[in-house]
Structure formats: structure tokens, C-alpha cells
LOKOL-36888 format. One record per residue (C-alpha): residue number from 1; residue in one letter; x, y, z. Coordinates in Angstrom, 2 decimals, always signed. Layout:
// residues N
R    i  aa       c1       c2       c3
R  NUM   a        X        Y        Z
...
END
This chain:
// residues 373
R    i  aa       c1       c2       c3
R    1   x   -10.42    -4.09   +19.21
R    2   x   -11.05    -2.83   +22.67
R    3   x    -7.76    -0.81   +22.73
R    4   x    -8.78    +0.84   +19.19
R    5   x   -11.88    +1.74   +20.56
R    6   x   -10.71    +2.97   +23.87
R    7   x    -8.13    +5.20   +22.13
R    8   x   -10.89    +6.61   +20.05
R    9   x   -13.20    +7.60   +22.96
R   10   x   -10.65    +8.57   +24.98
R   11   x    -9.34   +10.71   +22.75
R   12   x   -13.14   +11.97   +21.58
R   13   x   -13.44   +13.24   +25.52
R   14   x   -10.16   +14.76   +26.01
R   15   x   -10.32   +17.13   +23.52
R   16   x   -14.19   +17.62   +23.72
R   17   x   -13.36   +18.82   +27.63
R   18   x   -10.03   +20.61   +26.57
R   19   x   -11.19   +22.80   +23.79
R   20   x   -13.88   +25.09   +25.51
R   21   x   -10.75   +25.68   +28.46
R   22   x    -8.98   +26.58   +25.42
R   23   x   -11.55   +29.29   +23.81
R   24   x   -11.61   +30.44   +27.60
R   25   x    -7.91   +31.24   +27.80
R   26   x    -7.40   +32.78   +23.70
R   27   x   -10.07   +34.76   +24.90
R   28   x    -8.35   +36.13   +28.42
R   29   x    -5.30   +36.80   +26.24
R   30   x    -6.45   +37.45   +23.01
R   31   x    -5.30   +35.33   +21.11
R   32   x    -7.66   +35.32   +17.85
R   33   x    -7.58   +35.42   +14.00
R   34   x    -8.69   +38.94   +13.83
R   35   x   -10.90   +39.54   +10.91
R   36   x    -9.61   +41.06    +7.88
R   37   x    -9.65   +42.73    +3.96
R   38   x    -8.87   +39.03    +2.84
R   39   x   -11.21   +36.81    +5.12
R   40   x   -14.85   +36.10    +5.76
R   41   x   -15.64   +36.18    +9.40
R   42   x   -16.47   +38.86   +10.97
R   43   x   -15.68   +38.45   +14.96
R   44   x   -12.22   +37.16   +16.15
R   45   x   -12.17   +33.37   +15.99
R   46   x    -9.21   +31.30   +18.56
R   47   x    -6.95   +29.59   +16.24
R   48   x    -6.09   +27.32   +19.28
R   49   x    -8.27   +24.18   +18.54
R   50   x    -4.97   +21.79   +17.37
R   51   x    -4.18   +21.96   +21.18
R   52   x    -6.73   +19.87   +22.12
R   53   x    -6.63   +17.87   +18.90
R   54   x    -3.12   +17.46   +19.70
R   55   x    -3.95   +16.20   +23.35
R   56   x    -6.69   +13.96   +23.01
R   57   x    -4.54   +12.49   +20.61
R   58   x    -1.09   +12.13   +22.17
R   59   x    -2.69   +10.99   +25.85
R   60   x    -4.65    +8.44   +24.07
R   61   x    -1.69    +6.90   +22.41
R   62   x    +0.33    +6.86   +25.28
R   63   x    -2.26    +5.01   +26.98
R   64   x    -3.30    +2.21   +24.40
R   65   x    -0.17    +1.74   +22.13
R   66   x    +2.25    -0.89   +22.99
R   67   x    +5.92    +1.14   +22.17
R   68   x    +7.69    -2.05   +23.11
R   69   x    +6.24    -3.92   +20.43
R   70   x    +6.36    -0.94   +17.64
R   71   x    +9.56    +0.89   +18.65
R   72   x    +8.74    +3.24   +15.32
R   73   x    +6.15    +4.56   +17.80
R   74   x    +8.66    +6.95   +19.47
R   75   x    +9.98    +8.59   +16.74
R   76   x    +6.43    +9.13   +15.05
R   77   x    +5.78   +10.88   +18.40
R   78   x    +9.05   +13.22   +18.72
R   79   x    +7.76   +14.37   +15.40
R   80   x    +4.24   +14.63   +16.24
R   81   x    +5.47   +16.43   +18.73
R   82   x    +8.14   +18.87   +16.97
R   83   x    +5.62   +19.84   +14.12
R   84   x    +2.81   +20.25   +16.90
R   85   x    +4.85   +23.32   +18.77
R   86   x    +6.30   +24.96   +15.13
R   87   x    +2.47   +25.08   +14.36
R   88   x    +1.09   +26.13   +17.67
R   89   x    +4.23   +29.02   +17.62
R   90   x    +3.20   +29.85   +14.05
R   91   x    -0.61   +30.16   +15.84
R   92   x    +0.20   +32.83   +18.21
R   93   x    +3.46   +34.70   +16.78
R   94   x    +4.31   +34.24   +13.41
R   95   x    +7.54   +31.85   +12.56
R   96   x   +10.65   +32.82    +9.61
R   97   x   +10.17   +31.28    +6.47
R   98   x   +13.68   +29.39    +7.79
R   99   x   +12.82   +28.46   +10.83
R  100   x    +9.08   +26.59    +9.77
R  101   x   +10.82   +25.13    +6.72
R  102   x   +13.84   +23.54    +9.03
R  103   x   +11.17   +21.85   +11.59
R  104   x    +9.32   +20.64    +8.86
R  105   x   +12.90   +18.84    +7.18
R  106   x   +13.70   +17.84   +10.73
R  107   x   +10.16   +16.36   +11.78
R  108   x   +10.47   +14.45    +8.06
R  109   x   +13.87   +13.40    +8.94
R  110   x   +13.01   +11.83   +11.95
R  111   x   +10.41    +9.97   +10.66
R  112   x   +12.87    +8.84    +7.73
R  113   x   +15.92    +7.73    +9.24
R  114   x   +15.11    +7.67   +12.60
R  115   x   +11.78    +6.14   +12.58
R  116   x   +12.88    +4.09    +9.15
R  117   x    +9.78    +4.61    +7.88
R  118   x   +10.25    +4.96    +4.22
R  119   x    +9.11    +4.71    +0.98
R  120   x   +11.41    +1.82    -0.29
R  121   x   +10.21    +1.04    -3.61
R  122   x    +7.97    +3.32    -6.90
R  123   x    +6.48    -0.63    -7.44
R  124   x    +6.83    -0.67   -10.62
R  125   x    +5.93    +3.17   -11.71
R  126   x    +8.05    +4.45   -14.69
R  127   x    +9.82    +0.76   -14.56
R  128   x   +11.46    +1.25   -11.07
R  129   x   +11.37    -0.74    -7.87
R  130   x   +13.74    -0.88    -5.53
R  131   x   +15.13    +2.63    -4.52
R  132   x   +18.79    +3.22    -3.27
R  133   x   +18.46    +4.41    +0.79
R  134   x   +19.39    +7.61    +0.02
R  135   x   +17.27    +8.26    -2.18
R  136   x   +14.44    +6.49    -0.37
R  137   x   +15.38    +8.62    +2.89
R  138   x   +14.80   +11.80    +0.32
R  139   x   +11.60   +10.93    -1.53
R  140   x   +10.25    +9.70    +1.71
R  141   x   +11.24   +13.23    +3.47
R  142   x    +9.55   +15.51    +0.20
R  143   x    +6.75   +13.01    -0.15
R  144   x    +5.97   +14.16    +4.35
R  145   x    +6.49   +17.65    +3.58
R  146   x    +4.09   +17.55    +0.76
R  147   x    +1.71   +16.18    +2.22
R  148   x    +1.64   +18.02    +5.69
R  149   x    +1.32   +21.15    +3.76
R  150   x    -1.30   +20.01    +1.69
R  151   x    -3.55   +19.98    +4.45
R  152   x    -2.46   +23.73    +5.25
R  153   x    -4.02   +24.52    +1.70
R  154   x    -7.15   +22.36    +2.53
R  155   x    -7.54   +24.19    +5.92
R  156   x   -10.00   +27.25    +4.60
R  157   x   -13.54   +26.28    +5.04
R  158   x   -14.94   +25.29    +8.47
R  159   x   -14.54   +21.13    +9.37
R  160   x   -13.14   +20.42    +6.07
R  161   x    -9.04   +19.44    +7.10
R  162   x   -11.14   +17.53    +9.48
R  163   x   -13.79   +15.95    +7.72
R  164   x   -10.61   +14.98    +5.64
R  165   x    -8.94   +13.92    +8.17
R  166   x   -11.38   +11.50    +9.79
R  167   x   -12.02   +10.18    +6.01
R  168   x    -8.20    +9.45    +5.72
R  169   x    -7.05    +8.04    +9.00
R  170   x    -9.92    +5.86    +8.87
R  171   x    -9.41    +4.41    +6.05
R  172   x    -6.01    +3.72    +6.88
R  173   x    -6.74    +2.68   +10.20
R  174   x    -9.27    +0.34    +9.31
R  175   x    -6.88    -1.18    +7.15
R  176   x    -3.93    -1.50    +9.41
R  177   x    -7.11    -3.18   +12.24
R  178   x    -7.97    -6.05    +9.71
R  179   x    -4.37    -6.58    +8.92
R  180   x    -3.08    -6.95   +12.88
R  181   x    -0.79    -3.98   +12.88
R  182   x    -2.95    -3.01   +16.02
R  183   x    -0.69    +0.24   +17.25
R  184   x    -1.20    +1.74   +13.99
R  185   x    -4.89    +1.26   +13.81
R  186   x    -4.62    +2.99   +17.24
R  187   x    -2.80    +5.90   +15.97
R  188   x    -5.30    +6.18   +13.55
R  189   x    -8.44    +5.76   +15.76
R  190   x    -6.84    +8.20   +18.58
R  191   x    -6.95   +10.97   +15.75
R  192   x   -10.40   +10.17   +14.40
R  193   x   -11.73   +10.87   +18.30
R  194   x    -9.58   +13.67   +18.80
R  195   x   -11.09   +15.15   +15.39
R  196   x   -14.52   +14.03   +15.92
R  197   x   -14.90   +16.35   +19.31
R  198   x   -13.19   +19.19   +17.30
R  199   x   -15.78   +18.97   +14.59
R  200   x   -18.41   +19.88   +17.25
R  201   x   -16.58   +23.24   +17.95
R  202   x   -15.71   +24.44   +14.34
R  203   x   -19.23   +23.47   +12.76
R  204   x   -20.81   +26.58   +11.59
R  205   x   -20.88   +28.82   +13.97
R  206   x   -17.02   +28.10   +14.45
R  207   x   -15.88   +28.88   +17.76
R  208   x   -12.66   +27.79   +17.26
R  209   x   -10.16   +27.29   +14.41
R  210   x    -7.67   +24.44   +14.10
R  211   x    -4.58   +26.59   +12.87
R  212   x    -1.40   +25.54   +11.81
R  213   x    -1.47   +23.76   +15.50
R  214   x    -4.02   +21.24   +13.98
R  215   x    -3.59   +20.99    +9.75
R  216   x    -0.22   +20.35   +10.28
R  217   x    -0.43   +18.04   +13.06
R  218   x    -2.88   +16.12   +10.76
R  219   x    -0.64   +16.35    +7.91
R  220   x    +2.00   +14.52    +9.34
R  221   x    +0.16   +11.54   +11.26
R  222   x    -1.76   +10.88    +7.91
R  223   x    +1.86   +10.99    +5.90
R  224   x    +3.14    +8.64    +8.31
R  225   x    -0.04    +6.04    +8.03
R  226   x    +0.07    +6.36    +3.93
R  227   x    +3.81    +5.57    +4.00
R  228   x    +3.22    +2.67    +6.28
R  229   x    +0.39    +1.68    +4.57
R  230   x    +1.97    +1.27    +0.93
R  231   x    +5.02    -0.79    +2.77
R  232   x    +3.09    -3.18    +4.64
R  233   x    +0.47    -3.40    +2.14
R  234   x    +3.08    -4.42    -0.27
R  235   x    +4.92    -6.61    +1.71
R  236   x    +1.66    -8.93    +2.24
R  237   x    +1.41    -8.86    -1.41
R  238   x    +4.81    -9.94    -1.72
R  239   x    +5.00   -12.68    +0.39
R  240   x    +1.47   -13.81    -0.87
R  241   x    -0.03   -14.50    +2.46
R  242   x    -3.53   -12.87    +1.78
R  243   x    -5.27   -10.62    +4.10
R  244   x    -8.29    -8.75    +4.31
R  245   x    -8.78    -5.54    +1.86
R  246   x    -5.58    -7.19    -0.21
R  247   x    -4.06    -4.28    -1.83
R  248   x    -2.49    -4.67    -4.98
R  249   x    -1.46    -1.30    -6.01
R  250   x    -0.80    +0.26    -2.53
R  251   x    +0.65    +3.34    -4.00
R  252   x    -2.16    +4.45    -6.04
R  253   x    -4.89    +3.27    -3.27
R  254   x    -2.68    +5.63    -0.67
R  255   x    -3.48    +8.60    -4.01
R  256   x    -6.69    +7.57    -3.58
R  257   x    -7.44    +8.33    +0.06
R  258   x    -5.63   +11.40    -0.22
R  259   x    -6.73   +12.60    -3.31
R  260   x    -8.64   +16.11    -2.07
R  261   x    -5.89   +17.39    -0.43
R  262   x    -3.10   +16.32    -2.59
R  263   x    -5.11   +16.76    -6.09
R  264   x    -5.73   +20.74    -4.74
R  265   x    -2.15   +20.75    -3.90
R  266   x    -1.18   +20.29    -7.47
R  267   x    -4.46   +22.02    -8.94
R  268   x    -3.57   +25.47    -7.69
R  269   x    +0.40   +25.18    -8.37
R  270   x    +0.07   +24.24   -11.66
R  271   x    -2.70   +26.87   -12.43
R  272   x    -0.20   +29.67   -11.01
R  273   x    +2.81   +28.42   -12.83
R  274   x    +0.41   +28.21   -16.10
R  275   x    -0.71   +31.49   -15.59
R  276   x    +2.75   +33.04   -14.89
R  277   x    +2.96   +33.47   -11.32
R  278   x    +4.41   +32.07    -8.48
R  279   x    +2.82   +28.40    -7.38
R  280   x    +3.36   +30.36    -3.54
R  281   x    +0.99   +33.22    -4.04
R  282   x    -1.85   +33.29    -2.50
R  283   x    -5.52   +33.40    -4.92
R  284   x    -9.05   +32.26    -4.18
R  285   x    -8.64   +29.41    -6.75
R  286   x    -8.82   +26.59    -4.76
R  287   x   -11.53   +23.97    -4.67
R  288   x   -13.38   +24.78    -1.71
R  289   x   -13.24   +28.18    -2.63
R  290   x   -15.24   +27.64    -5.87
R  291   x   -17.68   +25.50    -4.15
R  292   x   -18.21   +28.70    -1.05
R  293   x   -18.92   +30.98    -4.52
R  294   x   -21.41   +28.90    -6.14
R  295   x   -23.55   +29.11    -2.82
R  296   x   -22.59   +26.60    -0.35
R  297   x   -22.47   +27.26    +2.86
R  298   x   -18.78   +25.84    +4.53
R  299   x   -20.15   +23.04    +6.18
R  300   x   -22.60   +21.83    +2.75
R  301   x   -18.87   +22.32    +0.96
R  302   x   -17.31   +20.00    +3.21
R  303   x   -19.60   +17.29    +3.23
R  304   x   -19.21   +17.19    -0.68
R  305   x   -16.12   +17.20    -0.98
R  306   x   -15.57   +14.40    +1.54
R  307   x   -18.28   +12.17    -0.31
R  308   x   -15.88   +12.88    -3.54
R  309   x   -13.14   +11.52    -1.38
R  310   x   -15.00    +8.46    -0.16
R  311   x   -16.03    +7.99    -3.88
R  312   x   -12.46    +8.27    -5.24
R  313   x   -11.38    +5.59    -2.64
R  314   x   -14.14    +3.06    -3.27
R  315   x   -13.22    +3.70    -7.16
R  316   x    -9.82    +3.10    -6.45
R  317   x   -10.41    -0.19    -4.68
R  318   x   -11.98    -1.36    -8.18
R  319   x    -8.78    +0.15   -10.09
R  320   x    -6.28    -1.57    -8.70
R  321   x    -5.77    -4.07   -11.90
R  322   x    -4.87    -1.20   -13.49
R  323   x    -1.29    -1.28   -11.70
R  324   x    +0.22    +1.94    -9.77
R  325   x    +0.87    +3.69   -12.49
R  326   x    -2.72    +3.92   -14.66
R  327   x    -4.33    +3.46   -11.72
R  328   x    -2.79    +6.95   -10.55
R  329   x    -3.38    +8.58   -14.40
R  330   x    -6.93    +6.93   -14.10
R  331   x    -7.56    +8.89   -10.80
R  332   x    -6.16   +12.17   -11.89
R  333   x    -8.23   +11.97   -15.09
R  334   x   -11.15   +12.00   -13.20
R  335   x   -10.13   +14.44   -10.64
R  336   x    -9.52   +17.06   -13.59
R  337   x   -12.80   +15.92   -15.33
R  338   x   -14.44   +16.91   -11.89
R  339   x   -12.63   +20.31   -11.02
R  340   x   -13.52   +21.23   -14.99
R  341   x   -17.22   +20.64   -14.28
R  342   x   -17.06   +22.63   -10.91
R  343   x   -15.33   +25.35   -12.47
R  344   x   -17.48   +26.01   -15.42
R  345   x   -20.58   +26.42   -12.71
R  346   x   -20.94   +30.30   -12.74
R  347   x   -20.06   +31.81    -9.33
R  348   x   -22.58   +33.76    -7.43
R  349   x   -22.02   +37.86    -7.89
R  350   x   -20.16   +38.85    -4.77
R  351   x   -20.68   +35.46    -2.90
R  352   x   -17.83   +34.96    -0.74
R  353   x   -18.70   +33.01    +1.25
R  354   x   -22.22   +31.75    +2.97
R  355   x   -20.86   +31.39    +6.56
R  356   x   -19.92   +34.20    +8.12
R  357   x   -16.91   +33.22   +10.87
R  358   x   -14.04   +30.98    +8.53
R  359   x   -10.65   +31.93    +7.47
R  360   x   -11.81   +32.00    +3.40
R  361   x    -7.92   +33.47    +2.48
R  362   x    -5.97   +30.81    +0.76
R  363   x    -4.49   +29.80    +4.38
R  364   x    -1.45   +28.59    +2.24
R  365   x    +1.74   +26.94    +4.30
R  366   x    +3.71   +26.09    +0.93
R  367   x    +6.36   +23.18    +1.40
R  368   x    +9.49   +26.47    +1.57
R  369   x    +7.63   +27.00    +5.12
R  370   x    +6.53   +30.74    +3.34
R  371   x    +3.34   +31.69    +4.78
R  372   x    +1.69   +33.88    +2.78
R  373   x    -1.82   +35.54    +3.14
END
């Protein structure tokens, strides 16, 4: 416990000290997100903040994990690492479509077959278990991607990729804690800290942005916990020797933490491809976006939608007889019944957003590494 915690607070003061040296320097160089046509603030905003998200976190785990006892720990770091400088590039000079869509395969790839962390098994959904390696190495690598751009599309209102964030990786975390997989709940905590002294600097008034630096660096460490998560949840189950939080239907519980940024995900694509268009192009149609036109402020929009995601995962808990599969249709159900509610609320006339210094353009970092906007 004392490691978790120290990883958390050391983390927490890293990048609470780091991040004002950063707004110093974006501003000597000028290195902003210059207002626009197609966003809401109007003053130029550093985009920098993942840096010190990304070194609170990586100091921290250096310092508290034990890499001799999880040797997986080294490749989830080169990865970190990897997706850390394609988003920090992407921050200050734009990146080819080929070039962000080959370090997000290799960062995946890593994590697959170097790292073996994999999604071995669908447990049962649509009748199929155990998954031939390629295949598994595959799934595993769309299932990162997916996810780690996901967060991208969340990434539009001030402190929500981070409210999210914190939501995820502790639930996770906690889990991995109670279960003894220590250097996991330590990944987990180091994040939470790192996020939790970011919050202070992007809540309305934002001084700082994450950027691609910081949603994608997010992305990927809570891909990596989910994956982990449904394989050692499963494997307890398995071998019947209990636990605390027994998960029965890892799969659909891992849904269930990540349901905001993963039910948007699929929300906006298939809305686009329903409507004709491509599921890259960039609209105001996404959740958060709704919620900014119906009069919340960014930070009111936030706190919502992570109290949905809290909801969805105490819910889920109490789903789990269901098995993966209903459990998953059970979930989406309500996340449509939701969204259809939130979208019949008539949208203030011209209200684009309360809050006056957020990125409110769709932000989008689609899995083809296209970055559109």
C-alpha cells in the first residue's frame, strides 16, 4: 500500500511543479493552440500539459515498480514512451497520416508480442473462447488502437479525458491493489496523481491543454490495464480461488469502465456512416458537445458525464450474471437510451460553448492516424 500511495503523490507533485515550467517555456516559444473559425477559446492556450502528465508518471513508476518481478513492465514503458513523443511531435508540428498511424501499430505491437499482453480468449461471446495467437496478437493490437484514439475524441471539453481518466485507472487500479498484482495498481495510481495535478491547470480557466501528448498517453496506459484486467480477472475465475471484487464477466466490466469514451467512439462513427459520410470527418456531434449546447459550462459537462461513467460501472458490477455477451447488449442499451434523451434536449441558439478557453472542434485522432479538424 505504501508504494501505491507513494507513486500517487509522487507523481501528483511532479507534474504539479513541472507544468507551470511548461506554460513558461510554450509561452517563450510560442507554442499554443491558436484560436480559430472552428474552436471556442479565445487566447492561445499551451497544448504542452501531457509533458508533465507524462513525467510525473514515468518517474513515479520507475521509482515504486518492481521490473524484476513484472518484466511486462518494460515493454508497457517503451510504448508509453513511443506513443508519448508521436503525440508530443503531433503537439508542436503536425505528423503524416503514415507516420502517426505506424507508431500507433508499433506502440500496439509492442505491447502484444513483446509485452505478451493479450487478449487470449472472447469468453464465451458469439460461442468463442480460446483465440489462435495470431489472431489474439491482432485483436489485441486493434482493440489498443481503438481505444487510445478514443480518448483523442473524448479530449474536447476542459478536464474531461482526465476526469475519465482518473475514473478508469482507478477503477482498474483498485482492482489490480485488492487482487496483489501490486505493480499494476502502481501504474494505475502513478497516472491518477499525475492527472490529478493536471486537473488543477486545465479547470476552467484552462491554462494549459493536454494535447495529443496527454489523450494518447492516457489511451494507451488505460488499454494496457483493461487488457490485463480481463486476463487476470479471468484467470482467478478460472482457477476458482476467490478474490476480492470477483469478476465474472471481465470483458463486459472492462466495457463498463470505459464506456464514455468507447460508447462516443462508436456513437459518432456510426451516425456519419448512417448519414452518408465518412466516420473520419470531423462534426460537433459528439456527446460533450451536446451537453456544452444545452448550457453547461465544460467543467459542469465533465462532472456529468463522469458520474454516468461511475454509474455504468457500479451497474455493471450488478450485471455480471448476465454473461459477457448481454451484459455488453445490456450496457449499450442503456447507453443509447441515454444519448437519445440528451439529444432530444433542445440546444441553446448559438451556445457554443459556456467556457471561453477549450478546444470545442471535434479534436478527432481516428484509428488511420488522420487528424482532421
Amino acid at each position: 500500500m505504501l508504494s501505491v500511495i507513494a507513486a500517487s503523490i509522487n507523481a501528483f507533485l511532479i507534474t504539479f511543479f513541472v507544468i507551470p515550467s511548461i506554460i513558461s517555456v510554450a509561452e517563450i516559444k510560442h507554442l499554443y493552440d491558436t484560436p480559430g473559425q472552428r474552436k471556442s477559446h479565445h487566447s492561445k492556450i499551451p497544448t504542452l500539459g501531457g509533458i508533465g502528465i507524462f513525467a510525473g508518471f514515468l518517474i513515479s513508476v520507475c521509482l515504486y515498480a518492481n521490473f524484476a518481478i513484472t518484466p511486462k513492465l518494460q515493454f508497457i514503458m517503451a510504448a508509453f514512451c513511443l506513443v508519448f513523443i508521436l503525440g508530443a511531435k503531433d503537439d508542436i508540428v503536425e505528423l503524416t497520416a503514415y507516420k502517426k498511424f505506424i507508431g500507433q501499430v508499433a506502440a500496439a505491437f509492442i505491447i502484444a508480442y513483446f509485452g505478451d499482453i493479450r487478449i487470449t480468449s472472447l469468453y464465451g461471446v458469439f460461442n468463442i473462447s480460446h483465440l489462435n495467437y495470431f489472431v489474439s496478437i491482432a485483436l489485441t493490437m486493434f482493440v489498443i488502437i481503438l481505444i487510445v484514439n478514443s480518448f483523442n475524441l473524448i479530449d474536447g471539453i476542459n478536464c474531461l479525458a482526465a476526469f475519465s481518466g482518473v475514473i478508469i485507472a482507478s477503477a482498474f487500479g483498485g482492482w489490480f491493489y485488492l487482487n496483489d498484482y501490486n505493480d499494476f495498481a502502481i501504474l494505475a495510481s502513478a497516472i491518477v496523481g499525475s492527472l490529478f495535478a493536471f486537473i488543477k491547470y486545465n479547470f476552467t480557466p484552462a491554462k494549459i491543454f493536454m494535447g495529443d501528448s496527454g489523450s494518447l498517453t492516457i489511451g494507451i496506459l488505460s488499454s494496457i490495464l483493461a487488457i490485463e484486467f480481463i486476463e487476470k480477472s479471468e484467470i482467478i475465475h478460472l482457477q476458482n480461488i476467490g478474490g476480492h471484487f470477483w469478476i465474472t464477466a471481465a470483458p463486459g466490466m472492462a466495457v463498463a469502465i470505459l464506456i464514455i469514451p468507447l460508447f462516443d467512439t462508436l456513437r459518432a462513427f456510426s451516425l456519419r456512416i448512417l448519414n452518408g459520410k465518412s466516420p473520419f470527418e470531423a462534426d460537433r456531434n459528439h456527446i460533450h458537445h451536446k451537453l456544452i449546447d444545452i448550457g453547461l459550462s465544460h467543467v459542469q459537462a465533465s462532472v456529468l458525464l463522469s458520474i454516468v461513467n461511475i454509474g455504468f460501472i457500479v451497474f455493471g458490477y450488478y450485471l455480471q450474471f448476465l454473461g459477457n455477451l448481454w451484459m455488453m447488449v445490456a450496457l449499450l442499451a442503456v447507453a443509447i437510451m441515454l444519448s437519445i434523451v440528451l439529444f432530444s434536449i433542445k440546444s441553446l441558439p448559438n451556445n457554443k460553448s459556456i467556457d471561453e478557453n477549450q478546444d470545442a472542434k471535434d479534436n478527432i485522432r481516428p484509428i488511420t492516424g488522420i487528424k482532421l479538424g
